[in-house]
C-alpha positions as CSV (number, residue, x, y, z in Angstrom):
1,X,-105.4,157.1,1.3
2,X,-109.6,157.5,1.8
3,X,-108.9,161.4,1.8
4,X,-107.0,161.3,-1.8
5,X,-109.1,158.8,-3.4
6,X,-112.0,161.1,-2.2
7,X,-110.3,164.2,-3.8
8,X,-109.4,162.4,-6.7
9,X,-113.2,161.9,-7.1
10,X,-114.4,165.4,-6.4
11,X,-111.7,166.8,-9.1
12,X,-113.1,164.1,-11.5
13,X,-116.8,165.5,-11.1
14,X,-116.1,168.7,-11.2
15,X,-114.4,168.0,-14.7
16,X,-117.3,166.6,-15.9
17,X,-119.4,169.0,-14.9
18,X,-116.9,172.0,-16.4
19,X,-117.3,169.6,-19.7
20,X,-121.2,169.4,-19.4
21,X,-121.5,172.8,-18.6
22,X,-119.0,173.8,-22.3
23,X,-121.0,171.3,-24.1
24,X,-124.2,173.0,-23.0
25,X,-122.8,176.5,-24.1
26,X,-122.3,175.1,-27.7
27,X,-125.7,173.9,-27.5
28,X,-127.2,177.5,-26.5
29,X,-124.9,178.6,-29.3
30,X,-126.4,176.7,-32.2
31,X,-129.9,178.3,-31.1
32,X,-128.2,181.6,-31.3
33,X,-127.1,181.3,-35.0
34,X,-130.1,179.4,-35.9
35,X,-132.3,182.9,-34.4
36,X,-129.2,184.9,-36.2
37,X,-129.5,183.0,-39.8
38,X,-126.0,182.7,-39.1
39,X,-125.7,179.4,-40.8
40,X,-121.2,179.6,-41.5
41,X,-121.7,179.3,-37.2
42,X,-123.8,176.9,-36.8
43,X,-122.1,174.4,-39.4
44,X,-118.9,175.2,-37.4
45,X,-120.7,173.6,-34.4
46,X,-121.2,170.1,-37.1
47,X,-118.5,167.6,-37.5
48,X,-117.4,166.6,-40.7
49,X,-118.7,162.9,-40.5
50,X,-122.0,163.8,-38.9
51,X,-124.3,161.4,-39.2
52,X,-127.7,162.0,-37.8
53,X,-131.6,162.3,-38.3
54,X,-133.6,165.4,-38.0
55,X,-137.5,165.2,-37.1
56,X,-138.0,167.5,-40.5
57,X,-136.3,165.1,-42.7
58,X,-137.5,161.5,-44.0
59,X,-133.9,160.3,-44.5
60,X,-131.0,160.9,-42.2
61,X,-128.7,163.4,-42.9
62,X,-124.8,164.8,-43.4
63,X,-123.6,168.0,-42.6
64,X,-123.6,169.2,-46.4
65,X,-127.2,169.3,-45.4
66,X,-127.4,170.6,-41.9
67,X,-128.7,173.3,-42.8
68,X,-131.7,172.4,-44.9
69,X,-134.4,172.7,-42.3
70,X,-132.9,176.4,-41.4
71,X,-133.2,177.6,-45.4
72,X,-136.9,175.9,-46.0
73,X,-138.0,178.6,-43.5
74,X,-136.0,181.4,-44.3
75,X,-136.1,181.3,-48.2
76,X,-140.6,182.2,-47.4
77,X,-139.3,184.9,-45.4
78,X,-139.8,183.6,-42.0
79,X,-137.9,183.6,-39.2
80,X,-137.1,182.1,-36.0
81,X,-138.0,182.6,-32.3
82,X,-136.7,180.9,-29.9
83,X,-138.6,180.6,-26.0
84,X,-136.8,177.9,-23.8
85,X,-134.6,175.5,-23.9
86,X,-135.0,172.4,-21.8
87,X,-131.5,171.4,-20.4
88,X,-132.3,167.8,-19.3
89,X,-129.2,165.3,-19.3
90,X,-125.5,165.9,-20.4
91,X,-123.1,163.1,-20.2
92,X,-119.4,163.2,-20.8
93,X,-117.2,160.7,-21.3
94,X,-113.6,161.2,-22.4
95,X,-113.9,162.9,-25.5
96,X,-117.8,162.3,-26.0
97,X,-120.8,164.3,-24.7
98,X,-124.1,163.6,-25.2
99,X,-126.8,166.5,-24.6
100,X,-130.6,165.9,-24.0
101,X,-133.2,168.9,-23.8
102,X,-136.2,170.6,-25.4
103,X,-136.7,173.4,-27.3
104,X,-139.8,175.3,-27.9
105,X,-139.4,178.0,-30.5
106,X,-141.7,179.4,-33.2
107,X,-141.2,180.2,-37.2
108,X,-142.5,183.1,-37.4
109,X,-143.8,184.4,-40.9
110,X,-143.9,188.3,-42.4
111,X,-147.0,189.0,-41.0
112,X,-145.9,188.0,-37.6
113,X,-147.9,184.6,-37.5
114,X,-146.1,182.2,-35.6
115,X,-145.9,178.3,-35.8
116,X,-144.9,177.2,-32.6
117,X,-143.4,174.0,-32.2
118,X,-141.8,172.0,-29.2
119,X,-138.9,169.2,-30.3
120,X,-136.9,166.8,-28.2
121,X,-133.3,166.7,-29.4
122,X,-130.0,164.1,-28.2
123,X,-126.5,165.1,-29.7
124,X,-123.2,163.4,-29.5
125,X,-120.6,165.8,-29.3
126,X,-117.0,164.8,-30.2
127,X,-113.7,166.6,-28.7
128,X,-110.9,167.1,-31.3
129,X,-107.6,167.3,-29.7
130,X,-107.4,170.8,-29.9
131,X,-110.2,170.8,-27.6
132,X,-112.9,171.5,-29.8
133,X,-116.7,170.3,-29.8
134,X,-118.6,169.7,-32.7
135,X,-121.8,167.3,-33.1
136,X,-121.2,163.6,-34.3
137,X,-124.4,162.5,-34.4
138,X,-128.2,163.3,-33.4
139,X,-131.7,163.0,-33.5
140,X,-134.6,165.2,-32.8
141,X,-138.1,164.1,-32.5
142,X,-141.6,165.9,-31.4
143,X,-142.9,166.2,-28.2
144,X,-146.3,164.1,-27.3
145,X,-149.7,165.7,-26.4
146,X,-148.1,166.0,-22.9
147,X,-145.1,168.0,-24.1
148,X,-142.9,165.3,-23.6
């Protein structure tokens, strides 16, 4: 009975870990079509009730406006670099995954001055029965003096 249960509990972890792992692809993905302009992919990675609250905006925000922060850049002719991201903590749960990282990136303008910028980010990610991810909810926020 000890050897099954223990089984049973390896196979769990490892599906948690295949979960984390998908959830963390979709997160490299949305930095991808962010560096791309590709903004039809990147609000395919946004549920339709997403609720959450960007460092950039005052208010929170709903995907109809997901992609504000991406335009304000681009539409002065800058564009974005991305240098690391942070994987820190993934947590899945059933159908729920939350992701926690960094990213350090940089707008950079026509004459190739950059504004580098460092942001802590959380997302909830929600699995539609077809198996599907797409962000429910997040927040991101800017690092400290310490990068943190």
């Amino acid at each position: 009975m000890h050897r099954i249960v223990a089984v049973v509990i390896l196979l769990s972890a490892a599906a948690l870990a295949q979960e984390a792992d998908q959830v963390w692809s979709q997160e490299q993905a949305y930095w991808k079509y962010v560096q791309a302009n590709n903004l039809e992919a990147y609000r395919s990675l946004w549920h339709a009730d997403f609720l959450g609250w960007p460092s950039v905006s005052p208010e929170p925000v709903r995907k109809t406006q997901i992609t504000d922060w991406i335009t304000m850049h681009t539409s002065k002719g800058e564009r974005f670099e991305l240098k690391d991201l942070e994987r820190l903590v993934i947590q899945a749960a059933g159908n729920y995954a939350t992701t926690t990282y960094r990213v350090r990136g940089a707008w950079v303008d026509k004459n190739g001055a950059a504004q580098p910028f460092t942001i802590r980010i959380i997302h909830t990610w929600l699995r539609d029965p077809g198996g599907k991810w797409q962000i429910i909810s997040g927040m991101s926020a800017p690092t400290n003096a310490q990068g943190h």
